[in-house]
Structures are given as structure tokens and as C-alpha cells.
C-alpha positions in Angstrom: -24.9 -57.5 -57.4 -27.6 -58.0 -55.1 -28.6 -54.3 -53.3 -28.4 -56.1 -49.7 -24.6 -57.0 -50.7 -23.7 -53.8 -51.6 -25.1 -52.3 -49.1 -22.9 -54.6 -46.7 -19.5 -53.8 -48.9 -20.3 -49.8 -48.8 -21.0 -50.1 -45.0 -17.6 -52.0 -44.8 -15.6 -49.9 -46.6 -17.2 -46.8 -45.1 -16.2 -48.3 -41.4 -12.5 -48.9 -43.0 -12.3 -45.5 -44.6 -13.5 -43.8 -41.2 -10.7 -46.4 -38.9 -7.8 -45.0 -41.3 -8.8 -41.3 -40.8 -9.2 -41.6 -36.8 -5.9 -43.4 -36.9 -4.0 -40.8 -39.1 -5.5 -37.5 -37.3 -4.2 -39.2 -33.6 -1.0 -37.4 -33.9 -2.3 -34.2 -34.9 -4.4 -34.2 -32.1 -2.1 -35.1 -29.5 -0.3 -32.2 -31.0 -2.4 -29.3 -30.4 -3.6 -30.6 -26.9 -3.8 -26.8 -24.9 -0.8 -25.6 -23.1 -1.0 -26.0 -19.5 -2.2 -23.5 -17.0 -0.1 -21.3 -15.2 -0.8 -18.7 -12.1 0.6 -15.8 -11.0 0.0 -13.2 -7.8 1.3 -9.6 -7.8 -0.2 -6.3 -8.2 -1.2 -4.8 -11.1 1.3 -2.0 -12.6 -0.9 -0.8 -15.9 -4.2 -1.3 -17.1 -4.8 -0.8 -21.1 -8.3 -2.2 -22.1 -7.7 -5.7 -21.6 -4.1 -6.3 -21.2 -3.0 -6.3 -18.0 0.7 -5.7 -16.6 1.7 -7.4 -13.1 4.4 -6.9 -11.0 4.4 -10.2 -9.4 5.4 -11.3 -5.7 8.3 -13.7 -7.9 9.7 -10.7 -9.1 9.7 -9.2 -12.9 6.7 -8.6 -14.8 4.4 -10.8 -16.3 1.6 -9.3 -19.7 -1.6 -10.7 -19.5 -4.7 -10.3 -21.6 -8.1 -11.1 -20.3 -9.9 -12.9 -23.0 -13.5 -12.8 -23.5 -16.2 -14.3 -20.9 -13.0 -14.8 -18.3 -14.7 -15.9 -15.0 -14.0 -11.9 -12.7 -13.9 -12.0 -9.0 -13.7 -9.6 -6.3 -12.5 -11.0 -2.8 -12.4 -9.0 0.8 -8.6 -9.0 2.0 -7.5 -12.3 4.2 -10.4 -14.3 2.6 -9.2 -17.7 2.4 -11.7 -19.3 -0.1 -14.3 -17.9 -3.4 -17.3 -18.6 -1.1 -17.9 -14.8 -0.3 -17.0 -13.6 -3.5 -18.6 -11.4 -6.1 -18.5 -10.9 -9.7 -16.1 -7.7 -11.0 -16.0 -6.1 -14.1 -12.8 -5.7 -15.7 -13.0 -1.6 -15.7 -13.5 -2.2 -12.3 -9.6 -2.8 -11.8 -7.0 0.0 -10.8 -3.5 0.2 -10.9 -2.1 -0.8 -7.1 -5.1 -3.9 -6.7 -3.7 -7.2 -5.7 -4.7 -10.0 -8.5 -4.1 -13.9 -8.9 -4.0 -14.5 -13.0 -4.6 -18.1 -14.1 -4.6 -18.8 -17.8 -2.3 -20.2 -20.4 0.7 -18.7 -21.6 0.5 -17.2 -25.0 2.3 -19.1 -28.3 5.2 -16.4 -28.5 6.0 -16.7 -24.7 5.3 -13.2 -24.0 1.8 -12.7 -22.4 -0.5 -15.2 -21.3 -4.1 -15.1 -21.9 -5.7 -14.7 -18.2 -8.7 -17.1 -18.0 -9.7 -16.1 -14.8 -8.8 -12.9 -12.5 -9.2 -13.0 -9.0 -8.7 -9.9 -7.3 -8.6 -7.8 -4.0 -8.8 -4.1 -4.5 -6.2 -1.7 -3.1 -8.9 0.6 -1.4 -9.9 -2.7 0.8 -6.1 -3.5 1.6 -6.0 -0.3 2.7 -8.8 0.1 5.1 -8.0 -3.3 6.4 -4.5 -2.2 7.0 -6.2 0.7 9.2 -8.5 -1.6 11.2 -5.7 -3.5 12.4 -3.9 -0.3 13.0 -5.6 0.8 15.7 -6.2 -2.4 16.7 -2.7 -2.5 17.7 -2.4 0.5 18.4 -5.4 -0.4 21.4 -4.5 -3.8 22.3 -0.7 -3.7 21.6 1.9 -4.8 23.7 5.5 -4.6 23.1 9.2 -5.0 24.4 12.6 -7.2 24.8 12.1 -11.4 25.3 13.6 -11.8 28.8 12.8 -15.7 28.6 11.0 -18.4 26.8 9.1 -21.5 28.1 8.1 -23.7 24.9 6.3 -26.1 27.4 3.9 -23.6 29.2 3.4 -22.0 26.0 4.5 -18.5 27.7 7.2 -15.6 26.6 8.5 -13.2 29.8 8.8 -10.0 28.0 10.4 -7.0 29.4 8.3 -3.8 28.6 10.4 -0.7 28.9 9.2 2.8 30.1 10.5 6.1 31.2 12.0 6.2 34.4 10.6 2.1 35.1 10.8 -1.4 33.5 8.7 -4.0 34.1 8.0 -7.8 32.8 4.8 -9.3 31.7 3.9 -13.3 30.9 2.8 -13.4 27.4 0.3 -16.6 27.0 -0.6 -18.1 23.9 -2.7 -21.3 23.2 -3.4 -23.4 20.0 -5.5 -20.9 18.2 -2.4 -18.0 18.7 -1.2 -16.6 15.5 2.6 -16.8 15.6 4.9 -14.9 13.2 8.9 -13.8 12.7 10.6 -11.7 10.5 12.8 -13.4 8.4 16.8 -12.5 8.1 16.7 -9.6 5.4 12.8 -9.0 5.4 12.2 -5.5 6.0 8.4 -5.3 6.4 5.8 -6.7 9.2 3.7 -8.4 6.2 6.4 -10.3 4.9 6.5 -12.3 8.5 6.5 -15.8 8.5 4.8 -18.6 10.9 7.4 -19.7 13.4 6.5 -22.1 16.6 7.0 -20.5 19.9 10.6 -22.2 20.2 12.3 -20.2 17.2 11.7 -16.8 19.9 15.4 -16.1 21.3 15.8 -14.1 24.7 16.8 -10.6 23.6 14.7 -10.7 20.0 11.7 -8.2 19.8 8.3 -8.9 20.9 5.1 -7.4 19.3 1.5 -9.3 20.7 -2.0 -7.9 20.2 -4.7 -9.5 22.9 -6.0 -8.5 26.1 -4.5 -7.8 29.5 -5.0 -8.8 32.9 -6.7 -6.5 35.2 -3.3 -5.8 36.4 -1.4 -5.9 33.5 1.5 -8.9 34.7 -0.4 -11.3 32.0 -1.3 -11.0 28.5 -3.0 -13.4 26.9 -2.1 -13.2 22.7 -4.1 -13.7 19.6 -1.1 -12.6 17.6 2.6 -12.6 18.0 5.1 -11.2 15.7 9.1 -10.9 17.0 12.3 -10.5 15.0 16.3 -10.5 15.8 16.6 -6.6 15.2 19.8 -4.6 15.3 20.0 -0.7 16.4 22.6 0.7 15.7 24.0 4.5 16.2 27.4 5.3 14.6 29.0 6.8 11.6 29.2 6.1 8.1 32.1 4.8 6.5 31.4 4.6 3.3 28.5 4.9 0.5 27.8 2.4 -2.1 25.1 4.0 -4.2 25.6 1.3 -6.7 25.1 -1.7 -4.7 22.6 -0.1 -2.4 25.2 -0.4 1.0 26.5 1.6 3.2 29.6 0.5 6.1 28.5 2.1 9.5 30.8 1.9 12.6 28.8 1.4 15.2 30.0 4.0 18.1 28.5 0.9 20.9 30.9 -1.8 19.8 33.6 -0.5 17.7 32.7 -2.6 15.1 31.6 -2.5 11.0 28.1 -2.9 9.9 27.8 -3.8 6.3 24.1 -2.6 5.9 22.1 -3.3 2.8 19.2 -0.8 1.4 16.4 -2.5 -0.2 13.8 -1.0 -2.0 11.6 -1.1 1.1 13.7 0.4 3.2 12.8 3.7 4.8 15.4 6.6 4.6 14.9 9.9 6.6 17.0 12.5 7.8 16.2 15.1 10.9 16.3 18.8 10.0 19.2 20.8 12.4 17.1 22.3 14.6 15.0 19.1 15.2 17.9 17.2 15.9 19.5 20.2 18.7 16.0 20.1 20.3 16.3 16.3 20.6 20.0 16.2 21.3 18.9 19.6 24.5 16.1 16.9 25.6 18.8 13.8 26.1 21.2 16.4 27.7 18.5 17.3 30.1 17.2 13.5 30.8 20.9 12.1 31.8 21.5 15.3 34.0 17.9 14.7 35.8 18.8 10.7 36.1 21.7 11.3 37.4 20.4 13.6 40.1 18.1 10.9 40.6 20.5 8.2 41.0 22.2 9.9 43.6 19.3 10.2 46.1 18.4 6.5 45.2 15.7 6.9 42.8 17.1 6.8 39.6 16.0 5.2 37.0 15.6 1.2 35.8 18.5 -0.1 33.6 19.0 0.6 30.2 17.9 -1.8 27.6 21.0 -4.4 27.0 22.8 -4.5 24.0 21.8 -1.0 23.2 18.2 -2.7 21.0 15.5 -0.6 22.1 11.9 -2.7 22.1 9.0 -1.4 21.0 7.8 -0.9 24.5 10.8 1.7 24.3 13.8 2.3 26.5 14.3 2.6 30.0 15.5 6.2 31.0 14.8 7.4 27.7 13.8 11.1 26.6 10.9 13.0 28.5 7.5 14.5 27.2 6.3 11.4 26.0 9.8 9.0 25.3 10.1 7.0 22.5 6.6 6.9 21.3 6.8 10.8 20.4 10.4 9.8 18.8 9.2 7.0 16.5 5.6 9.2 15.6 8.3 12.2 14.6 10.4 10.0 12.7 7.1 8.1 10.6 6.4 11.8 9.6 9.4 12.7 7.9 9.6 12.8 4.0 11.3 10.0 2.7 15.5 10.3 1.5 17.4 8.6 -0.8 20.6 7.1 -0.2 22.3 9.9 -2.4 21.5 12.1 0.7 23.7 10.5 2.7 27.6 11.2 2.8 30.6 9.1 4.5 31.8 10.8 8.1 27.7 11.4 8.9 26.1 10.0 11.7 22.9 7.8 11.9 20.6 5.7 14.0 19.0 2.4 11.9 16.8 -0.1 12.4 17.6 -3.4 10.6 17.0 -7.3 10.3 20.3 -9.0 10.3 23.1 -11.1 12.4 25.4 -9.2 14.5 27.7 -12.2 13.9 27.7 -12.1 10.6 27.6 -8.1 10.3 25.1 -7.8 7.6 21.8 -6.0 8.3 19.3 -5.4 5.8 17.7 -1.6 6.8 14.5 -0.9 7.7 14.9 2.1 8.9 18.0 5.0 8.3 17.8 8.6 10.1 20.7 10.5 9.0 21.3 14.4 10.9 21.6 13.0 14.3 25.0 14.1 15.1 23.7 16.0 17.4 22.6 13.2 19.4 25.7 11.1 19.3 27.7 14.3 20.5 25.0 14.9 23.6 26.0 11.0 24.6 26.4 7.9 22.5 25.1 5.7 25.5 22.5 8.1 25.5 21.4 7.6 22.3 19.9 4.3 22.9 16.9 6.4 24.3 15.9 7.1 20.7 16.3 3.6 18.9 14.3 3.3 15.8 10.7 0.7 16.2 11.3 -2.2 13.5 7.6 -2.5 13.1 7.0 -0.8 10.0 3.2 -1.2 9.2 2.3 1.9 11.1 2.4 4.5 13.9 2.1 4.2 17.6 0.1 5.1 20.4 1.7 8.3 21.7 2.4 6.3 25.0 5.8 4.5 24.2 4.5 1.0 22.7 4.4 1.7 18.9 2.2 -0.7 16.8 3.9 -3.0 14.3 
């Protein structure tokens, strides 16, 4: 054979040979194509070289392991992009830091192998959480929704004080940050955005912006409101089990069904705290009843018995509500075992009176005294729904 033929019959049959194994390895590659990627966002429960474990926000836990050369980032809190962020190691991480996971879940179904970590460190949460603390805390503003005008992009809100009540016009404009508490959320991060025409009359008002000189007008950066209960009566009965208590609510004569969640706050008053409190009421209705009779008594009560965070009218001297709420954030913390049928307590809760079901934010037990002094009179000490701090010692508690 002539070598230019059989240099055209190799090449020929090399090209067929070469077809045939591309066509028979298709399926095998098809077949390990990668998994696809997944994400998940929580904070981190345990750290153990590279294996991470995350409570996420979905609920259970999720084990991941940080392969090698897995891109690290470190972001401030409320960043809403990478373009400010910087590299992290992974011994940089701490149990408590916030971290977004993306990678590919793991052949036996039981860890996924994190590709990339994007985290925000607990320590910066933290300190942001302060900042906006006293931010509030400076530039607060807080009470009952009197009325609502979806058109003029304005809320009447009625700020309670001792002794006086007074309204102010809440503005907003397009660049107004507007949240709500949603039915069974307990905590003032876990509000939603909610246009201005989900507001009812009667909900609770929190804004943080500036006042007018003379303090009728507020214009608002940020608005966060709720339908909150308060409610002072006795309990029923105790479901440890289930997390739920029955409270009959000494106002209306009527059941609560009220739900404890994890991040619920439980916190009972010590005896002698609670008689001080209880001689303090005793002494505020005596002196506003004096008052009433020579014509200068006091503004009306708060209706429905759901003191704002502006506080109640004719409520407790030496400070009102503001010192209430700032005693109540520094009590230890209960647990529901602490609390007995036939014992009376004031909560704070999301829910629908209609319905009867609150979900508690807040639960003081040992107020008996309080009730006995005057159940009316109790109204003067409602719990503050706004849970992500304290309050300015002068009756408007931040959120």
C-alpha cells in the first residue's frame, strides 16, 4: 500500500475511533454534571475547624464545611451589596455571627460544602443595634393612631403623658421607611414593609425623625406600628407543654388564649416592688381625683385599656411609664414554670382581640398588688411592645 493511502485510512479510522468514544462517554457526562447550588442565612451555632453549624432563619439546622480556597467575606450590618466588603479568614468567625452559606449540598444529604461565606459579625450587629438605640431613644416619638389620611400621606397620633394628652401630625414622603409587626411576631426586627393604608386608628405608633419647633408636626424617616393587646387579669390555666397560658382579662371579662414563643420575654416583680408600685397608683387616683373635683384633673385615659409607647394618660408619678417599662427591661428573665393558675399579670402581645389569640411579648407576673390597688388603674403601667431596647426616662420608650 502506498504510505499516502495509509496514512489517509489510519487518519479515518482514528477520526471514527475518537466519534464512537465521544458518543459513548455523553451519558456519563451528563451524569456527573455538579449538583446545584443551594443558600442558606442564619447564625452560626458551632464552629469546629472547618465545619460549620447554622441555625438558619428557615428553621432547623443546616452542617456546612468550608472547602479550600472558598471566596470569605466580611460585610457592615444593613449593607445591601459586596461593594464595601473585605476579605475574612475563617478563624475569624464566632459563634452568634450572622452568615449567608452558598455551596452544594454534600452526596449523603447531610452537609453541604460551603463555596462561599458571606458574613456579618455579631460584635457589628451589636453596636449597630446601639446606634439606633439612642437614636430612638433622641429622636423618638411614640403613641395611639387617632386617624389616618393615605392621601396626605399623614398619621394623627395621640401622645400620652402624665396629667395631659396631646396629638401630633406624623408626615411621611416617598423616601419614609414604613414597617408593621406581623400577627404573632414578637420582635421589632422581624417587622415588615406595609404602605401607610394597612395603619388602623387605635394600633401603635413608633416614628424616629425630627420635630417642629413646636412639636404639633413630625416629619418621619421611619415608622414602625402594630395591633398590640395589653392586657391585666388572671391566669386560668398553664400549659407548659404547648407553651400557653388562658388569662381572663379583668377589663372585659373575657379569655385570652396567649401563646409563649421562644422570644417572648417573661418577668415577674419581687413583693415589695410590686406594693411600692401598687402605694404609687393608690396615691395617683386619690391626687386625680382631688384634681377632678376642682376642674383640673387629668386628660382621659387611653381607650381600650392599650397603653402607647408615649404612655398613659394619668398614669403613675416620678417619672410614669418610662420609669415602669426601664424597671421592667431590668428584671431577670422567668420561665413559664414560674407562673401558676389564680396569679395575676400584665402582658404585652401581638394578636386579634376577635380571635382571642395573642402571641406574648411581654409577661410580668407578681402584680397582684396592682390589680387589687384598681384594675382600671392598672392601665397606667401597660407593658411597651417595642422590644429592641430601653427608653428615654421621659415616658416615650424606644422600639
Amino acid at each position: 500500500m502506498r504510505p499516502e493511502k495509509f496514512c489517509l485510512l489510519a487518519g479515518a479510522m482514528c477520526a471514527a475511533a475518537l466519534s464512537v468514544a465521544a458518543a459513548t462517554a455523553m451519558p456519563e457526562a451528563r451524569q456527573s454534571t455538579p449538583t446545584p447550588l443551594v443558600r442558606y442565612l442564619g447564625t452560626i451555632k458551632s464552629i469546629k475547624g472547618d465545619t460549620l453549624v447554622l441555625n438558619t432563619d428557615e428553621g432547623g439546622e443546616v452542617t456546612a464545611v468550608v472547602v479550600k480556597g472558598a471566596r470569605m467575606l466580611r460585610v457592615e450590618p444593613g449593607e445591601t451589596n459586596l461593594s464595601h466588603a473585605v476579605p475574612l479568614d475563617l478563624t475569624d468567625l464566632e459563634t452568634g455571627d450572622r452568615i449567608r452559606i452558598r455551596g452544594r449540598n454534600a452526596p449523603d444529604g447531610k452537609s453541604v460544602y460551603a463555596l462561599e461565606v458571606i458574613a456579618i459579625k455579631h460584635l457589628d450587629i451589636a453596636a449597630k443595634q446601639e446606634r439606633e438605640r439612642a437614636d430612638w431613644q433622641k429622636r423618638g416619638i411614640g403613641g395611639l393612631v387617632k386617624s389616618v389620611d393615605a392621601a396626605a400621606k399623614t398619621v394623627t397620633l395621640t401622645v400620652g403623658a402624665i396629667g395631659a394628652a396631646r396629638t401630633v401630625t406624623i408626615h411621611t414622603t416617598a423616601g419614609t421607611l414604613l414597617r408593621r409587626y406581623a400577627p404573632g411576631s414578637v420582635q421589632f426586627d422581624e417587622a415588615k414593609a406595609a404602605p401607610l393604608d394597612e395603619i388602623r386608628p387605635g394600633d401603635q405608633l413608633r416614628a424616629r425623625g425630627e420635630r417642629s419647633g413646636d412639636g404639633a408636626d413630625f416629619m418621619a424617616e421611619e415608622i414602625v406600628s402594630g395591633t398590640f393587646r395589653n392586657i391585666a387579669g388572671t391566669i386560668t390555666s398553664v400549659d407548659a407543654v404547648a407553651g400557653r397560658i388562658e388569662v381572663m382579662d379583668v377589663l372585659t371579662g373575657k379569655t385570652a388564649t396567649v401563646n409563649i414563643s421562644a422570644k417572648s420575654q417573661l418577668r415577674k416583680l419581687p413583693p415589695e416592688m410590686a406594693m411600692m408600685l401598687a402605694a404609687r397608683l393608690r396615691n395617683a387616683s386619690a391626687g386625680n381625683a382631688a384634681g377632678s373635683t376642682q376642674g383640673g384633673g387629668p386628660a382621659t385615659q387611653q381607650a381600650g385599656g392599650r397603653g402607647g409607647p408615649g404612655g398613659a394618660a394619668g398614669g403613675p408619678p416620678r417619672g410614669g411609664r418610662g420609669d415602669f417599662q426601664q424597671l421592667v427591661n431590668r428584671l431577670p428573665q422567668a420561665k413559664l414554670s414560674d407562673f401558676a393558675k389564680g396569679e395575676a399579670v400584665l402582658l404585652v402581645g401581638t394578636g386579634s382581640a376577635i380571635s382571642g389569640e395573642v402571641t406574648a411579648i411581654t409577661i410580668l407576673g407578681g402584680v397582684e398588688p396592682l390589680l387589687r390597688a384598681g384594675p382600671r388603674g392598672s392601665q397606667s403601667f401597660t407593658l411597651s411592645p417595642w422590644t429592641i431596647g430601653g427608653n428615654t426616662g421621659q415616658g416615650e420608650e424606644s422600639p
